[in-house]
RODO-587138 format. One record per residue (C-alpha): residue in three letters; x, y, z. Coordinates in steps of 0.5 Angstrom, whole numbers, plus 500, padded with zeros to 3 digits. Example, Ala and Ser with C-alpha at 12.3 -4.5 7.8 and 13.67 -1.06 7.14 Angstrom:
<recs>
Ala525491516 Ser527498514 
</recs>
This chain:
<recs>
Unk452513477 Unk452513485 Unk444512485 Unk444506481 Unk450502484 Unk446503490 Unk440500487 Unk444494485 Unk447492491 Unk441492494 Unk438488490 Unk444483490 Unk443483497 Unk436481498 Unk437476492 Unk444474492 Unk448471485 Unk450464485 Unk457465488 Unk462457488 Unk462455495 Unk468456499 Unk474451498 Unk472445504 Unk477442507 Unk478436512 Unk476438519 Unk479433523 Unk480434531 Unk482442530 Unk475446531 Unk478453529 Unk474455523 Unk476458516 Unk477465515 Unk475467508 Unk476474505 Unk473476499 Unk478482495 Unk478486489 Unk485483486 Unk490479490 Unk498480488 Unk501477482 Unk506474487 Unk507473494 Unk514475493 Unk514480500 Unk518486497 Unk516484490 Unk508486491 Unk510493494 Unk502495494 Unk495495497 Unk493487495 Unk500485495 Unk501487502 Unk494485505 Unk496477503 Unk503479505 Unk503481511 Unk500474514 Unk506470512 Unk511474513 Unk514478520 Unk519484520 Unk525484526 Unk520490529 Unk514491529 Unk510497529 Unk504498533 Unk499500530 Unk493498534 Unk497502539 Unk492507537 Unk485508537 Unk485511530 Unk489504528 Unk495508525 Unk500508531 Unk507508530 Unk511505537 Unk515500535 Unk516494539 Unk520487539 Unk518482533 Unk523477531 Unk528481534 Unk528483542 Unk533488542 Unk536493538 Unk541498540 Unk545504536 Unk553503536 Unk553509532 Unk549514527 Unk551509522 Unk551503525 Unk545498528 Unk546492533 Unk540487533 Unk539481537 Unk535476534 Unk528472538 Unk531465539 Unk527459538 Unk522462532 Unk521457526 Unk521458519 Unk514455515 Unk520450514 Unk522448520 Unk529452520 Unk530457526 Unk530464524 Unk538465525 Unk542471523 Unk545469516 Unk537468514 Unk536477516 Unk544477513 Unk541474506 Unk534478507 Unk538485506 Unk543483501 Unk546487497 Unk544482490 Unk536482493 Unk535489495 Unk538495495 Unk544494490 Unk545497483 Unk542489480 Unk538487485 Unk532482484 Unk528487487 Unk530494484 Unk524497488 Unk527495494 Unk532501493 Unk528506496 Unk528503503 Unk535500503 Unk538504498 Unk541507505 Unk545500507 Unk553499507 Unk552492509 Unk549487513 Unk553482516 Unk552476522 Unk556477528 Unk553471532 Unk547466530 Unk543471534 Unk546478532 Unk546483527 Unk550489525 Unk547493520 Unk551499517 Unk549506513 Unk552509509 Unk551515512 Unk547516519 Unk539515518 Unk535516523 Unk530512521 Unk534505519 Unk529502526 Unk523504522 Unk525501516 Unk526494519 Unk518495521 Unk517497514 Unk516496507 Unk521491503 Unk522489510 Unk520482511 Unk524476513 Unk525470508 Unk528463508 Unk535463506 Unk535455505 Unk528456501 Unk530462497 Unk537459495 Unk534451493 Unk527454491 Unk530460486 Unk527467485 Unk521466482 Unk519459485 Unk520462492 Unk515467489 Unk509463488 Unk510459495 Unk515463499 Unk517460506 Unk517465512 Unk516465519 Unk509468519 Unk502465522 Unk500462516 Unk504459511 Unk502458503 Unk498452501 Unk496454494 Unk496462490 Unk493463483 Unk492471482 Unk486470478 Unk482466483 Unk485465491 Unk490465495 Unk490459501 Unk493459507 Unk493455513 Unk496456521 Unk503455522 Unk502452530 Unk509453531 Unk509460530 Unk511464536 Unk506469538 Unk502462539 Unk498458535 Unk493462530 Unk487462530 Unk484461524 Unk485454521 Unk485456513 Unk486463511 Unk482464503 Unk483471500 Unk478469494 Unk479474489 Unk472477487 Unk472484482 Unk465486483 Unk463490489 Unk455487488 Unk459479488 Unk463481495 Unk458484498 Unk452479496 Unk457472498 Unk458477504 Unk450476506 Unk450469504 Unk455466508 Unk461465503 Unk465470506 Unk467472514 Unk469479511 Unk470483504 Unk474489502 Unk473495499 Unk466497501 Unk464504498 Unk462510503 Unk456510498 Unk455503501 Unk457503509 Unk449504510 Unk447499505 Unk451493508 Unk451495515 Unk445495515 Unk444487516 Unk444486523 Unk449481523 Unk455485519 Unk459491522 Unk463495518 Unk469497520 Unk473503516 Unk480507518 Unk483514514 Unk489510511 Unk497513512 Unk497513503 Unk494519498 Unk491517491 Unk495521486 Unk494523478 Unk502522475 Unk503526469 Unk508523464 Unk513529462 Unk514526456 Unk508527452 Unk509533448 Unk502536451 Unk504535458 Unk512537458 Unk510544459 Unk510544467 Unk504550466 Unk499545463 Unk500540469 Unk500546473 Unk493548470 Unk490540471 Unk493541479 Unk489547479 Unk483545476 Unk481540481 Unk476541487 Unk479536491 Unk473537497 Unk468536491 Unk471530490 Unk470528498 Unk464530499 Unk460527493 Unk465520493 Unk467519499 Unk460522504 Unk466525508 Unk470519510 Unk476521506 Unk480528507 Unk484532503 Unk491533506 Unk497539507 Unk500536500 Unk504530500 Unk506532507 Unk502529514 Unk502530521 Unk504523523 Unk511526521 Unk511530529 Unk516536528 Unk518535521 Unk510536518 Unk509543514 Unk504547517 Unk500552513 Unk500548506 Unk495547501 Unk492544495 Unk489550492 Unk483550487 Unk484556482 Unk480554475 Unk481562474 Unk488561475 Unk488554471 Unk486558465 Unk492563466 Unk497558466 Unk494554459 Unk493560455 Unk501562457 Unk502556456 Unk499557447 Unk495550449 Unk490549443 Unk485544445 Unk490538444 Unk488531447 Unk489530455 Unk487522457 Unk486519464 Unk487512464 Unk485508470 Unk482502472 Unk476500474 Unk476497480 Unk483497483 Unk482504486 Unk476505491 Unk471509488 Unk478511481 Unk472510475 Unk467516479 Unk473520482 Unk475519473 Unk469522471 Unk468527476 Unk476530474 Unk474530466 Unk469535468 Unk472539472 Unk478539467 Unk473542461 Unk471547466 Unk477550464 Unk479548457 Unk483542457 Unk480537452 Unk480532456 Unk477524456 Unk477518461 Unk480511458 Unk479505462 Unk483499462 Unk484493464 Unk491492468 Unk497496470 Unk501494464 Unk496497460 Unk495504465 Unk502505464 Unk504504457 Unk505506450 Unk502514450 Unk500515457 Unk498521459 Unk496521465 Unk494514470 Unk493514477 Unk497512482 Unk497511490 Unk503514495 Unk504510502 Unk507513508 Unk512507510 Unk515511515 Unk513517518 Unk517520516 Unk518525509 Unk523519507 Unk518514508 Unk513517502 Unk515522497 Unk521520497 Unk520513496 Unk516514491 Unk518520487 Unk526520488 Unk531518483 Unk530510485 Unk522510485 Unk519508480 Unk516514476 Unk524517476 Unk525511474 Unk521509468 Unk522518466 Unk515520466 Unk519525471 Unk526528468 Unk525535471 Unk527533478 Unk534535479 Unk532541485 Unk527536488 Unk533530488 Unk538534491 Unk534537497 Unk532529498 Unk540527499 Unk541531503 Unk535530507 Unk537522507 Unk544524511 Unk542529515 Unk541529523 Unk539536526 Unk531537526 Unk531544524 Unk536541518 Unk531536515 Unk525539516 Unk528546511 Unk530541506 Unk524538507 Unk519544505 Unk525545500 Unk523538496 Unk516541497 Unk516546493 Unk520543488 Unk515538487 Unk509542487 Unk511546482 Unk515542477 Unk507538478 Unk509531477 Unk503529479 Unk498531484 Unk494529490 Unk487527490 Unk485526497 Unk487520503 Unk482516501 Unk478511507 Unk478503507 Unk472501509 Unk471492510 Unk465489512 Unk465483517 Unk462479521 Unk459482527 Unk462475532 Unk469476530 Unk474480533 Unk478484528 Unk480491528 Unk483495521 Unk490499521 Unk491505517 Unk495502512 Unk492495507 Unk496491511 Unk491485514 Unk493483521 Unk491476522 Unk495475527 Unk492471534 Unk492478537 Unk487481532 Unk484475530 Unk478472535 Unk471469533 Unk466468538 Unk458466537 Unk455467531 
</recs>
């Protein structure tokens, strides 16, 4: 299969397919030019902490700013993780539960309206984010931790826990983060604000359709200075063969989700550059434990086991991408787990499904085709593998998300950021009571995994949080939830004149420190 996508792409390079022209605007007196970049899927919305994953983001993340900012391309690999100033220029810990932000003066919102403290107040409010009939329930898992947020001037904040976290400052740079307008929020409503937010980003929205484009043009007024880039297109483009073909002829300046397979091909033409990272997230298997077949924990253990995850690497992904130490990475510094692995043990699999009394009952993976880089090869690689050990297991592609988790699933794919660096950040967010797997009951076996992450949330002491999190670990690993494939890589192919670096998350800095365009 590799073979004959490769052939394809190549000829769709020499002989590109009719692409529609790039939207034209008009360019009166401003020479800066257009920036278009052509992506397998674009977010439903651009409510920032509604669109929690990689293409929400990778739109997001040029309209909206955070208090705080994580350096990213601090770092050579693009995943530092120094915060610095943003909308806010200082902060300072009263306490273990409460934090005193100071506010940028003088930045506007797409609107007009200065940033002040009542629109960070409205951002974190209980109705919005963390409490129990939020708007936003997905916003629990960051936020859940707040008391209160509360304006003491109309450049401070107080944010209070409601216990000490010692990573509220890392939250603020996060996910779930990103400061709205409180006016347009309140006169627009929920799910207009959705479609056409303001916020204080260097673009603001022009027109969102999910099947076909997001527009964005500079915001002048923004206070890092003026952008580079007079209109921002991300055009929604499913096949590969189509991004890669627009690339070559012009229609686009930068495409995602370039295979490992394809980085030669592409790179190859003397005017595009490919440019890849190791992202900060883990492609996962999420079992559902309500399916007869899977609610024994052995059988998910046996599909855990079966998998020869370097295979996977190496076949799909030439190297590029890695298999980490379980859902524990070394960007947690002193709270990382040394000397664990994912075992590959197809003896032991077949131990466990005959222990177990399975009898060849149907097992369904469902993915979607194009979501996931590489999700409908790494599916047909599984399948096999899972066979190799008696499961009786086949591949169901589907068309959306809805359809990858509803009625009668088994098992879906599914991908894990890490938004803080720290346990709390990722498995956490994803796997606790307030994620969404808990959420919907595809994991009820959880109450072991549960206790150590409270505890985890509450504790200070070093040591103390680091044996509560190999205490989540364990129980995660063995009532198999899910289970990790690899840390995939992200490959985006640009062109050579423009001056633009990746980070290790999907987020697409686009800001006038990350964007430049020289000749061509």
């Amino acid at each position: 299969m590799t073979i004959s996508r490769r052939r394809f792409l190549e000829g769709a390079a020499v002989a590109p397919v009719l692409l529609s022209a790039p939207l034209a605007f008009a360019a009166g007196d401003d020479s800066r030019p257009n920036f278009t970049v052509a992506v397998a899927d674009l977010p439903a919305t651009l409510e920032p902490a509604r669109e929690l994953s990689n293409v929400g983001t990778r739109v997001t993340y040029s309209i909206f700013d955070t208090l705080i900012r994580r350096d990213f391309l601090g770092a050579p690999d693009g995943g530092g993780s120094e915060l610095k100033p943003h909308l806010a220029t200082k902060w300072e810990r009263v306490s273990p539960q409460e934090l005193v932000v100071t506010l940028r003066q003088g930045v506007k919102f797409h609107n007009g309206d200065e940033l002040t403290s009542e629109d960070v107040a409205y951002t974190f409010r209980e109705g919005r984010l963390w409490g129990e009939k939020a708007q936003i329930p997905g916003g629990r898992p960051y936020f859940g931790i707040l008391a209160s947020v509360e304006p003491i001037d109309r450049y401070t904040v107080r944010f209070r826990t409601k216990v000490a976290d010692v990573l509220l400052e890392q939250r603020l740079a996060s996910w779930c983060a990103w400061i709205v307008n409180k006016r347009a929020y309140e006169s627009m409503g929920f799910e207009a604000y959705s479609r056409k937010p303001v916020a204080t980003g260097p673009y603001r929205v022009v027109s969102h359709a999910a099947a076909d484009a997001t527009v964005l043009e500079a915001f002048d007024d923004y206070f890092m200075g003026k952008p580079t880039a007079k209109r921002v297109t991300f055009k929604r483009v499913p096949e590969l063969a189509a991004r890669v073909a627009g690339l070559v002829a012009g229609d686009y300046d930068l495409i995602t989700n370039v295979p490992p397979d394809q980085m030669g091909v592409v790179g190859g033409y003397k005017d595009i550059d490919v440019r890849s990272v190791v992202l900060a997230n883990v492609h996962v298997l999420a079992f559902n434990e309500q399916d007869k077949v899977l609610a024994d924990k052995r059988v998910r253990q046996a599909l855990c086991l079966a998998i020869d995850r370097q295979k996977l690497v190496d076949t799909l992904w030439q190297g590029t991408a890695e298999v980490p130490a379980s859902h524990n990475f070394p960007e947690y510094g002193p709270m990382y787990v040394e000397g664990r692995k994912l075992p590959y043990d197809p003896e032991k699999a077949k131990a466990l499904l005959k222990e177990a009394g399975y009898k060849g009952e149907p097992v369904v993976y469902r993915t979607q085709a194009n979501y996931y880089t590489n999700a409908l090869e790494a599916g047909q690689i599984l399948i096999e593998q899972w066979k190799a050990v008696g499961i009786n297991a086949s591949l169901q592609v589907v068309e959306n998300s809805a359809q990858l988790r509803g009625p009668g699933v088994q098992i879906f794919n599914w991908s894990n950021s890490t938004r803080l660096p720290d346990p709390l950040g990722s498995i956490w967010v994803a796997w606790g009571p307030a994620g969404e797997i808990q959420v919907s009951k595809f994991w009820t076996s959880a109450a072991a995994f549960n206790k150590a992450g409270t505890a985890l949330e509450a504790e200070i002491d070093p040591a103390k949080r680091k044996a509560l999190f190999t205490e989540m670990l364990d129980a995660w690993e063995d009532e198999a939830p899910a289970t990790i494939l690899y840390q995939p890589s992200e490959a985006y192919a640009i062109r050579k004149s423009i001056g633009w670096r990746p980070t290790t998350f999907y987020f697409m800095d686009l800001r006038p420190d990350n964007l430049s365009f020289g000749k061509a």
